[in-house]
KELO-540124 format. One record per residue (C-alpha): chain; x, y, z. Coordinates in steps of 0.001 Angstrom, whole numbers, plus 524288, in hexadecimal, padded with zeros to 5 digits. Layout:
N
ROTI   kette      xx      yy      zz
ROTI       A       X       Y       Z
...
This chain:
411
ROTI   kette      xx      yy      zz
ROTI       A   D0460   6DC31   A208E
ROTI       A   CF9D1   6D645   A2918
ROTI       A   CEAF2   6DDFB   A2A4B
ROTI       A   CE2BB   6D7BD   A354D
ROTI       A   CD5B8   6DC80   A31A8
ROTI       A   CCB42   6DBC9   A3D5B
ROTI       A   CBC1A   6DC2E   A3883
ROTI       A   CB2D4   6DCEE   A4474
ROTI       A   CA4B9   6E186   A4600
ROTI       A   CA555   6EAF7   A504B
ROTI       A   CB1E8   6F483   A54B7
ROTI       A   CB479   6EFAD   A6013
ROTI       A   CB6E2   6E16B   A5C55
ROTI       A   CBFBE   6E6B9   A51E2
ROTI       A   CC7F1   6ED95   A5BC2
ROTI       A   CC74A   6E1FD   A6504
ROTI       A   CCB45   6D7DA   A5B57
ROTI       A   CD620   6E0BB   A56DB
ROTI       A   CDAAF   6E145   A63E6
ROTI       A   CDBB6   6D261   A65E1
ROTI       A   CE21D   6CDEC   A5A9D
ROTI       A   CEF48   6CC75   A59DA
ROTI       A   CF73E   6D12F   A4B5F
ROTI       A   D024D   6D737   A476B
ROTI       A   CFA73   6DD18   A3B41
ROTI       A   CF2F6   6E7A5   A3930
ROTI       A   CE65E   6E731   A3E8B
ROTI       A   CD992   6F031   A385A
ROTI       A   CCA56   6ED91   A3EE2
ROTI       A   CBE4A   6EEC4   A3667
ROTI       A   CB178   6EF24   A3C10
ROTI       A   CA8AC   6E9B8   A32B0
ROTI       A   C9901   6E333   A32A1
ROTI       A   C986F   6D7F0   A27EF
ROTI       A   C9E96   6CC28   A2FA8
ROTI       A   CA993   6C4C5   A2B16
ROTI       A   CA723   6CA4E   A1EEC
ROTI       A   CAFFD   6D409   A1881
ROTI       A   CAB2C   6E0B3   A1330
ROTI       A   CADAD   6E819   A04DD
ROTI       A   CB057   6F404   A0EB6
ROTI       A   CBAC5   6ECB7   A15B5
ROTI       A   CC190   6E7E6   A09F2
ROTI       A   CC258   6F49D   A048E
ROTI       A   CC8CC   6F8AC   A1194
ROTI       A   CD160   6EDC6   A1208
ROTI       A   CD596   6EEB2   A04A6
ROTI       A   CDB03   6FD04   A06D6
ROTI       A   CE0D2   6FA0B   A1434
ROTI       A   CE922   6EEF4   A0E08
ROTI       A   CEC75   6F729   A0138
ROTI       A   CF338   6FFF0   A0B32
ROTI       A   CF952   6F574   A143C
ROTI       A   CFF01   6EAAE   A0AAB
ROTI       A   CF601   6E2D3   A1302
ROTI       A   CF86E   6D238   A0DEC
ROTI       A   CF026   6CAE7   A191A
ROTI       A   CE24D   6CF00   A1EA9
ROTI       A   CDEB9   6C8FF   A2CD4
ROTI       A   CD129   6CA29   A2ECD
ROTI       A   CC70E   6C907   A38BB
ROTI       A   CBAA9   6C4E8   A38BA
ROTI       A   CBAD2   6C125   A2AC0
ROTI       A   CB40C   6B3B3   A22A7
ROTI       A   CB95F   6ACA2   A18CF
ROTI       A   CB398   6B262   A0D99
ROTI       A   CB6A9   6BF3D   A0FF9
ROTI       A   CC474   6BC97   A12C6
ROTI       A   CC3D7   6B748   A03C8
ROTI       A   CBE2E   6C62E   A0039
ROTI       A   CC932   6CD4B   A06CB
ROTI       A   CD46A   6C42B   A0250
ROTI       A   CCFD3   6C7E9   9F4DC
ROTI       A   CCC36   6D63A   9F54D
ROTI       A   CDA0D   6D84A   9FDE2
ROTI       A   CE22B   6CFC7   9F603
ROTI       A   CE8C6   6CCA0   A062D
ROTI       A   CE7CB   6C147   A0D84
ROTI       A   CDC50   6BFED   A17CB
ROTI       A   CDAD9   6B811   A23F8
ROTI       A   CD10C   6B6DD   A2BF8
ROTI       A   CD467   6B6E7   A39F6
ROTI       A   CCCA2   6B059   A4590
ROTI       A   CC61B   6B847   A4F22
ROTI       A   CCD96   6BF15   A588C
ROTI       A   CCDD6   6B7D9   A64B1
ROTI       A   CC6D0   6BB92   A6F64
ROTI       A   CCC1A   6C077   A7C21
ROTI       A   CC2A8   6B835   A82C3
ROTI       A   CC21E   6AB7A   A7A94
ROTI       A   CB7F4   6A4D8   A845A
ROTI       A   CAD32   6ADB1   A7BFB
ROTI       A   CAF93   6A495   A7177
ROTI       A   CAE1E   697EE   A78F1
ROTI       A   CA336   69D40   A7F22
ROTI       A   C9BD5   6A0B3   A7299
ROTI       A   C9FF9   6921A   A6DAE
ROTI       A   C98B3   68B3B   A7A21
ROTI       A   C8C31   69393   A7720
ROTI       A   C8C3E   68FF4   A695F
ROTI       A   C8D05   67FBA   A6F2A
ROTI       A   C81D6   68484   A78EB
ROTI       A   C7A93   68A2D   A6D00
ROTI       A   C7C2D   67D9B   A6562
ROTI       A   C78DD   676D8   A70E0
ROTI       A   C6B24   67958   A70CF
ROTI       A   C6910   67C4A   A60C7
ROTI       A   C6FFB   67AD2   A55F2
ROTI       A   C75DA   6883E   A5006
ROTI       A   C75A9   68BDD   A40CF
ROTI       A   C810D   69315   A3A25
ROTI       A   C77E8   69E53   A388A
ROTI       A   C7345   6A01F   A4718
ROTI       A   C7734   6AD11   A4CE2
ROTI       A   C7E82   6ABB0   A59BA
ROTI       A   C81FF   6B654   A632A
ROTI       A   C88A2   6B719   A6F0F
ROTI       A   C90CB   6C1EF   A69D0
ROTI       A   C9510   6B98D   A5DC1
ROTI       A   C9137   6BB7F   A5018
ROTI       A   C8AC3   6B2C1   A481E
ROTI       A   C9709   6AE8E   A4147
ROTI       A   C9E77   6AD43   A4D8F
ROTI       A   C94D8   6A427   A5272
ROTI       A   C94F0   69CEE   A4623
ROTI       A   CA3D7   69C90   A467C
ROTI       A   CA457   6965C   A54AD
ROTI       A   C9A16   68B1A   A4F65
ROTI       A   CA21C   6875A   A4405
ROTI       A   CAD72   686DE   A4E91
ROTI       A   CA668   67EDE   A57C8
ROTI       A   CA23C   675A6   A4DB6
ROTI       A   CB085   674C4   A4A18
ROTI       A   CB637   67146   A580D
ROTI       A   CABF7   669DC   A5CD5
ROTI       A   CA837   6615C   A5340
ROTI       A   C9FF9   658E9   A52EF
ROTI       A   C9A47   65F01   A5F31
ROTI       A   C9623   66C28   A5775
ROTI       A   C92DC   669BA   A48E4
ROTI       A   C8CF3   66FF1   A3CEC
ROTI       A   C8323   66C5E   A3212
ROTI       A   C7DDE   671F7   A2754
ROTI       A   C6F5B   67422   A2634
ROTI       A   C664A   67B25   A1D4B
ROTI       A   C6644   68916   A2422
ROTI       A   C751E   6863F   A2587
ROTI       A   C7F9A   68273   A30B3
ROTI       A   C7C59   67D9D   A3C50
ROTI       A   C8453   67A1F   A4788
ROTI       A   C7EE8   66EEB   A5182
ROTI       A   C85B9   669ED   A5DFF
ROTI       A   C856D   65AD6   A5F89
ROTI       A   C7BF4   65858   A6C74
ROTI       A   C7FC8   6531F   A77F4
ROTI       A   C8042   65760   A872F
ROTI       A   C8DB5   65900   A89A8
ROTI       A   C90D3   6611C   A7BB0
ROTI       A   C9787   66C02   A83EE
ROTI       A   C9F9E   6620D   A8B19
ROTI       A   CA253   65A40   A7DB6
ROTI       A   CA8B1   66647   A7A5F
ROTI       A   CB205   669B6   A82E8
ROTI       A   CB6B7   65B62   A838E
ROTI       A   CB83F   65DA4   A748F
ROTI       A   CC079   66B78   A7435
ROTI       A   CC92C   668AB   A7E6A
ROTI       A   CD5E4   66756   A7572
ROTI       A   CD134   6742E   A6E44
ROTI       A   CDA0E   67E2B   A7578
ROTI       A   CD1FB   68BDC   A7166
ROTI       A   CC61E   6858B   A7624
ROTI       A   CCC8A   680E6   A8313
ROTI       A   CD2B9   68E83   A85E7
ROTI       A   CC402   69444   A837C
ROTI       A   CBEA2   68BCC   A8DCE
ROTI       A   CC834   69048   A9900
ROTI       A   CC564   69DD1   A94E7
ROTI       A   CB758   69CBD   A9775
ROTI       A   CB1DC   6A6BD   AA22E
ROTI       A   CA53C   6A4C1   AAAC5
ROTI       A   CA057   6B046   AA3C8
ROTI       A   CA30C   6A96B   A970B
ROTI       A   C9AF4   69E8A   A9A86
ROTI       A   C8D7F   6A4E5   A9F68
ROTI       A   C8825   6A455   A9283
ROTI       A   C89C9   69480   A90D7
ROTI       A   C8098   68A48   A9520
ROTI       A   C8284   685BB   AA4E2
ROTI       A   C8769   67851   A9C9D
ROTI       A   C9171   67FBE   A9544
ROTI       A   C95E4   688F5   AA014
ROTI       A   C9609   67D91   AAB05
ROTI       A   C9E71   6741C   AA0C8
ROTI       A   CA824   67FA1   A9CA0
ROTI       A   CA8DB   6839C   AAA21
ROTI       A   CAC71   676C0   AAFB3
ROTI       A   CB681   673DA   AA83F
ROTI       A   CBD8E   68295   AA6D5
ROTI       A   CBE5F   67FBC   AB58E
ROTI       A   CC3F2   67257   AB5ED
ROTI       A   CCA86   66F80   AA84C
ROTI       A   CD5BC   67682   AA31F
ROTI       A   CD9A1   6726D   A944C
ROTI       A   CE8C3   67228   A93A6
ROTI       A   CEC18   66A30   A88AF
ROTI       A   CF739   66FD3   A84E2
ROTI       A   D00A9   67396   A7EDD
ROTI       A   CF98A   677DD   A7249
ROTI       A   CFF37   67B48   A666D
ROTI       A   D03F8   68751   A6524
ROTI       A   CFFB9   68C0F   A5781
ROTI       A   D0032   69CA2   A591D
ROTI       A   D04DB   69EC4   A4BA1
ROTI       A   CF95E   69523   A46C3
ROTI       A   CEB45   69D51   A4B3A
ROTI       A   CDEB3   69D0E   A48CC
ROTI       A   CE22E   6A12E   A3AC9
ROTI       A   CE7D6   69571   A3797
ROTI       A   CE060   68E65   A3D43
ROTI       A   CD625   6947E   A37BD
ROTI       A   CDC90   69089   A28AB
ROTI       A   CDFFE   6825E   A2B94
ROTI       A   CD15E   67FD7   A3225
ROTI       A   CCD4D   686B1   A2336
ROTI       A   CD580   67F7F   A1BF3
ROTI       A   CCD3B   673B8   A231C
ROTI       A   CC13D   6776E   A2138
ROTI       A   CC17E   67B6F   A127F
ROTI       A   CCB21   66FB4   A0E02
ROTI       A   CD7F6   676F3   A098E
ROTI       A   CE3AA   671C3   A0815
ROTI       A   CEF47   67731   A103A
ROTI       A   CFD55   67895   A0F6E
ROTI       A   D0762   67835   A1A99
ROTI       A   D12AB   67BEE   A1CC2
ROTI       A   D1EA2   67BF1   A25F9
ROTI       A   D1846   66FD4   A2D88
ROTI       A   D224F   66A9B   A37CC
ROTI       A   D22D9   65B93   A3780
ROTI       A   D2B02   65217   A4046
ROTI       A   D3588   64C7E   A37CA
ROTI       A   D356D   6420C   A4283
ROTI       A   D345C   642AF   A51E0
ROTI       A   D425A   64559   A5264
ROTI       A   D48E3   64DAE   A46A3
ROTI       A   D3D27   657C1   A48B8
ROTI       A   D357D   65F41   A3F82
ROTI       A   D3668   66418   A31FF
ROTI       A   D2AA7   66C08   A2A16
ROTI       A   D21BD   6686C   A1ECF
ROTI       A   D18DA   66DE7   A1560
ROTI       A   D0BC4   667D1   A12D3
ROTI       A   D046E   66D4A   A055D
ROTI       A   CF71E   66AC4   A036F
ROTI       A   CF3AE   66525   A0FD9
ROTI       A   CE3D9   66010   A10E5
ROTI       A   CE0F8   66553   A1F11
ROTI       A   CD5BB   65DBC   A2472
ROTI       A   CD3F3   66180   A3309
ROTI       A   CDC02   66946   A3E0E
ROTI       A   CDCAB   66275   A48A2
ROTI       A   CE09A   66542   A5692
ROTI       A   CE7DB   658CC   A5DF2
ROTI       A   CF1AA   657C1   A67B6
ROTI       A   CF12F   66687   A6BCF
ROTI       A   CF4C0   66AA0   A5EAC
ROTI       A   CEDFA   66E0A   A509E
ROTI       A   CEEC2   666DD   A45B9
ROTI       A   CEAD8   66998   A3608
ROTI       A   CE7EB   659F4   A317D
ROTI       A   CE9CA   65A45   A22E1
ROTI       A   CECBB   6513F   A170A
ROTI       A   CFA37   6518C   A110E
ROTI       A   D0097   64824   A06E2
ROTI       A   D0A35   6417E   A0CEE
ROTI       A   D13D8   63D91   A042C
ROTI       A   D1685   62F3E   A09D5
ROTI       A   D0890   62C4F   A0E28
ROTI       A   CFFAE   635CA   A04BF
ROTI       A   CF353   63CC1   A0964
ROTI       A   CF468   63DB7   A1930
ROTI       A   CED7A   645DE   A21EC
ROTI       A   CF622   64A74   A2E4C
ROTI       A   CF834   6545F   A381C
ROTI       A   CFCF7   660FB   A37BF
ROTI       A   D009E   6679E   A4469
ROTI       A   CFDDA   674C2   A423F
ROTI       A   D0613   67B60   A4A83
ROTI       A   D1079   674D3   A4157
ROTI       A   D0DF5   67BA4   A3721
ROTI       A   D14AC   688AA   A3197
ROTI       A   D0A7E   68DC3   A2716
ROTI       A   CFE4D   68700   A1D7B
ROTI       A   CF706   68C68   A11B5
ROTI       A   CE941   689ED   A0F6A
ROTI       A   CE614   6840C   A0280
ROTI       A   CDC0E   680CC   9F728
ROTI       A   CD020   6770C   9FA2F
ROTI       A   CD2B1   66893   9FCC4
ROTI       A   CCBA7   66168   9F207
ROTI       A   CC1EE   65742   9F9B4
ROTI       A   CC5FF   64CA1   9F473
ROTI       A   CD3A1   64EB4   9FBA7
ROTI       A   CCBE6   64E55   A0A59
ROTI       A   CCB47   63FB5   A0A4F
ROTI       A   CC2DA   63A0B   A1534
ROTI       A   CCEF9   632CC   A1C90
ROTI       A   CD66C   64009   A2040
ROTI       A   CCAB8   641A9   A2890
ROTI       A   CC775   6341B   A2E0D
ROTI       A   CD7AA   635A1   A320C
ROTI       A   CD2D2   6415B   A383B
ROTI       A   CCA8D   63A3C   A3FE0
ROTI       A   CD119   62E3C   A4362
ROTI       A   CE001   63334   A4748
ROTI       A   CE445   6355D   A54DD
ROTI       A   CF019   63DAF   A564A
ROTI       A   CFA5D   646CF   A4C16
ROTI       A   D007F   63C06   A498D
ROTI       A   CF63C   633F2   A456D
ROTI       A   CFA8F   63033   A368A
ROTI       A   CF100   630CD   A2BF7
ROTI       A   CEF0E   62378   A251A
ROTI       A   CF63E   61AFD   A2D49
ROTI       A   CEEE8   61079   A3524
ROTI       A   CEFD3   60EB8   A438B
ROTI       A   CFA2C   607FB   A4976
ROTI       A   CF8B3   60108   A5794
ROTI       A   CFF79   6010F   A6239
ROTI       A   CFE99   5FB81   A711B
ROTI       A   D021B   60533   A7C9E
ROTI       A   D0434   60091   A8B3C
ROTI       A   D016E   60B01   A94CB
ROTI       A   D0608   60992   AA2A8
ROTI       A   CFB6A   60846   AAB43
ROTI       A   D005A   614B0   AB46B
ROTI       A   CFC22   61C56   AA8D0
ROTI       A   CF09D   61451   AA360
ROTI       A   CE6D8   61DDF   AA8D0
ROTI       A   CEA27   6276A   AA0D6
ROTI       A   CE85D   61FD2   A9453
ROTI       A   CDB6D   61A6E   A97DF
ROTI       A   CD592   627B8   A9A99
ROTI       A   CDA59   62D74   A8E2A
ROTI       A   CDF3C   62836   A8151
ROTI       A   CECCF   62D33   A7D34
ROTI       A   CF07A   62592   A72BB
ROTI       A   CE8D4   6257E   A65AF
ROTI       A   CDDD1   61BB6   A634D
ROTI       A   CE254   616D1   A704C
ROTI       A   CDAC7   60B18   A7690
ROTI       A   CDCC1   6036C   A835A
ROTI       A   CDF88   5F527   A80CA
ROTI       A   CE1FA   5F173   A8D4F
ROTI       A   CE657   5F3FF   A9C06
ROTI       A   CEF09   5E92B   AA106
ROTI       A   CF0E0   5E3ED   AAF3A
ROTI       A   CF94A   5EDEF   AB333
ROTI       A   CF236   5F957   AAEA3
ROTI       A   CF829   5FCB2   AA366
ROTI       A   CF0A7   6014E   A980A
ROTI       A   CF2F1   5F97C   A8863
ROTI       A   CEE15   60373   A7F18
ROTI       A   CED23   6027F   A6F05
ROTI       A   CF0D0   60F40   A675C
ROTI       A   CF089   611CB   A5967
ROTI       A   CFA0F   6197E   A4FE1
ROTI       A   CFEA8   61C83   A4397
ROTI       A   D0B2B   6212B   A4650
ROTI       A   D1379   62015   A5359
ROTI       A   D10A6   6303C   A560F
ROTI       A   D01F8   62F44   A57CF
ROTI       A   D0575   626E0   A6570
ROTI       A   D149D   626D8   A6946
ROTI       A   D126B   636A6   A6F9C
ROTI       A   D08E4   631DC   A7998
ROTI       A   D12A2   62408   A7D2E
ROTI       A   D1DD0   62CF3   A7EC4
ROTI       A   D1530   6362C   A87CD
ROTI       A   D1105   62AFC   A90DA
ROTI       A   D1E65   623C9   A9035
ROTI       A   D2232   619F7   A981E
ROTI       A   D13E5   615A8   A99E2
ROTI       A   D1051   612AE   A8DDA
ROTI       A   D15C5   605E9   A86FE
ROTI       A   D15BB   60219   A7860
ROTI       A   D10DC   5F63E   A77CE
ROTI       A   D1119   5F4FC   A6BA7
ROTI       A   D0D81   5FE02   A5CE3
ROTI       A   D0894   5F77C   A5056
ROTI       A   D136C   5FB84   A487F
ROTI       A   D1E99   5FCB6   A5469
ROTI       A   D2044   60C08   A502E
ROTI       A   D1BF0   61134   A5DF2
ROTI       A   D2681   60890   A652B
ROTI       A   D30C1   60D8C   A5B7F
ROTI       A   D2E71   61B9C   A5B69
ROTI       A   D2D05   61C11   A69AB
ROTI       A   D39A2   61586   A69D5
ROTI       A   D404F   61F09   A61D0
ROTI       A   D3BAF   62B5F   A681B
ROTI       A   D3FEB   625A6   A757F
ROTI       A   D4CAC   622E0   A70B3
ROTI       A   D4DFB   63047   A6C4B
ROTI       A   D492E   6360C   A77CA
ROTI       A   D5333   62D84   A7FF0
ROTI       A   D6037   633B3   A7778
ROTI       A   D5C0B   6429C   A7BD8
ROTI       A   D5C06   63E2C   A8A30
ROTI       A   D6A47   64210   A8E83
């Protein structure tokens, strides 16, 4: 059985956390005064309440890393540490997040300042580490002698700079229309006038997401650890397309370098190296939702995180971008009743305007490495965009093909 084991400082948040979550195992509250760190007292509690319930996994709030370690060995069980309950009112921790920018705004702020606003030290320190992580290279870190400290890059419009940069980040967006007046009293007018404008006016609907209930903030939680301390992964049950038209069929991927997760196209992704067995050492894209189960593994030896994966990282454009293949070129006329659209906004990767001809209509480049990365976005703005012509003539034939296809299911 399952033992969902709730540490909290005070009663009442005990009671109010056990409330929220949601668990079909047993739940027990402890209300205890050293942190996130776990007590002899406890274990010896612990220890008799699983000797008398056969107990073989411990969830645990409000827990580190280290004494997770403790309890998996003086329990002989399983632990996880769970995330936070959420809070009813999730605009408290958006709010919190713009006073931190405010904060940094006017000084920098060391790992060791004490921050209140009802938060605890640790929360606060959590939030910065998470702000550093989503809005890099906005919010960053260094290391100095007294220890961490986080700096925001300077500039007038840093507030705006930041909402321009979370707006495919959908927890973020759903924060922001959940912001109250009340919520806002406590920011700067510059804040409060810029979050209140566009609450009023914008509405973020880039849907649809992907759906990924059975993959939470525990998992996600694993894969972003698996990241950051260089473990190899394993993966298993991964549906991939036998080909656009015979479907899918699953894979397993052992040891699996996972370099960065990565959130395109309204979905999340786990980029990783695998060896491929025609083409060798590849990094590609996982889709995450794809995936039925992973296992954490042992420590990726450096030598194994070759500086290319990342430079790929930086250079590709879409899911389908394949890793060491070169560009390809190819020439795209766009009828001039929809040129607008393409000169406002480019939809095609590395896309660049070669020229607009008499009658309007627009002579773009594009770039590829295989037909994927661009022949979604011709078939969405079909019949006004021509193929003039593709480097290697693999966009005109796979366009070809699908439309045939598509033409034999029409009755």
């Amino acid at each position: 059985m399952k033992l969902t084991y709730i540490r909290c400082n005070n009663k009442n948040i005990c009671e109010k956390r056990k409330k929220e979550i949601s668990t079909n195992a047993e739940v027990i509250t402890k209300v205890v005064t050293s942190g996130k760190n776990i007590l002899k007292k406890e274990i010896k509690e612990l220890k008799e309440i699983i000797k008398n319930q056969n107990v073989e996994k411990l969830e645990v709030y409000y827990l580190n890393e280290k004494s997770k370690e403790i309890l998996e060995k003086e329990l002989g069980v399983k632990v996880v540490i769970m995330d936070e309950v959420k809070i009813k009112n999730p605009s408290k921790k958006l709010k919190f997040l713009f006073e931190l920018l405010e904060i940094l705004k006017k000084r920098d702020l060391k790992a060791n300042d004490i921050i209140f606003n009802g938060y605890s030290k640790q929360s606060a320190l959590n939030f910065l580490h998470e702000l550093e992580e989503v809005f890099s290279p906005l919010v960053y870190s260094q290391n100095i002698k007294e220890g961490k400290v986080f700096k925001l890059r300077k500039g007038e419009n840093i507030i705006r700079e930041i909402f321009e940069k979370i707006d495919s980040l959908e927890y973020i967006q759903n924060l922001l229309n959940s912001l109250s007046e009340k919520d806002l009293r406590t920011l700067s007018k510059e804040t409060k006038k810029f979050i209140s404008e566009d609450k009023d006016l914008v509405i973020f609907k880039t849907r649809p997401f992907e759906k990924l209930n059975k993959y939470d903030n525990i998992t996600f939680r694993e894969l972003k650890k698996a990241v950051k301390e260089k473990r190899f992964i394993d993966i298993y049950g991964y549906q991939v397309a036998v080909d656009r038209v015979e479907g899918y069929e699953k894979e397993d991927y052992e040891n699996v370098i996972p370099l960065k997760i990565v959130f395109m196209e309204n979905n999340w992704y786990i980029a990783g190296v695998v060896n491929d067995k025609k083409h060798g050492m590849i990094v590609r894209f996982f889709r995450i939702g794809f995936i039925d189960d992973f296992v954490v593994k042992d420590k990726i030896p450096l030598n194994e995180l070759k500086k290319e994966y990342f430079k790929f990282l930086e250079e590709f454009e879409t899911p389908f971008t394949l890793y060491g293949k070169e560009w390809k070129k190819a020439i795209l006329k766009i009828d001039s009743s929809k040129a607008f659209y393409f000169e406002k906004k480019d939809l095609f990767p590395k896309q660049k305007l070669l020229k607009k001809d008499d009658k309007g209509n627009l002579i773009i480049e594009v770039f590829y490495t295989q037909p994927m990365e661009i022949l979604p976005n011709i078939k969405k703005w079909l019949p006004f965009v021509e193929i003039m012509e593709s480097e290697d003539g693999s966009i005109e034939k796979e366009l070809k093909k699908d439309l045939q296809n598509a033409l034999k299911k029409i009755p």
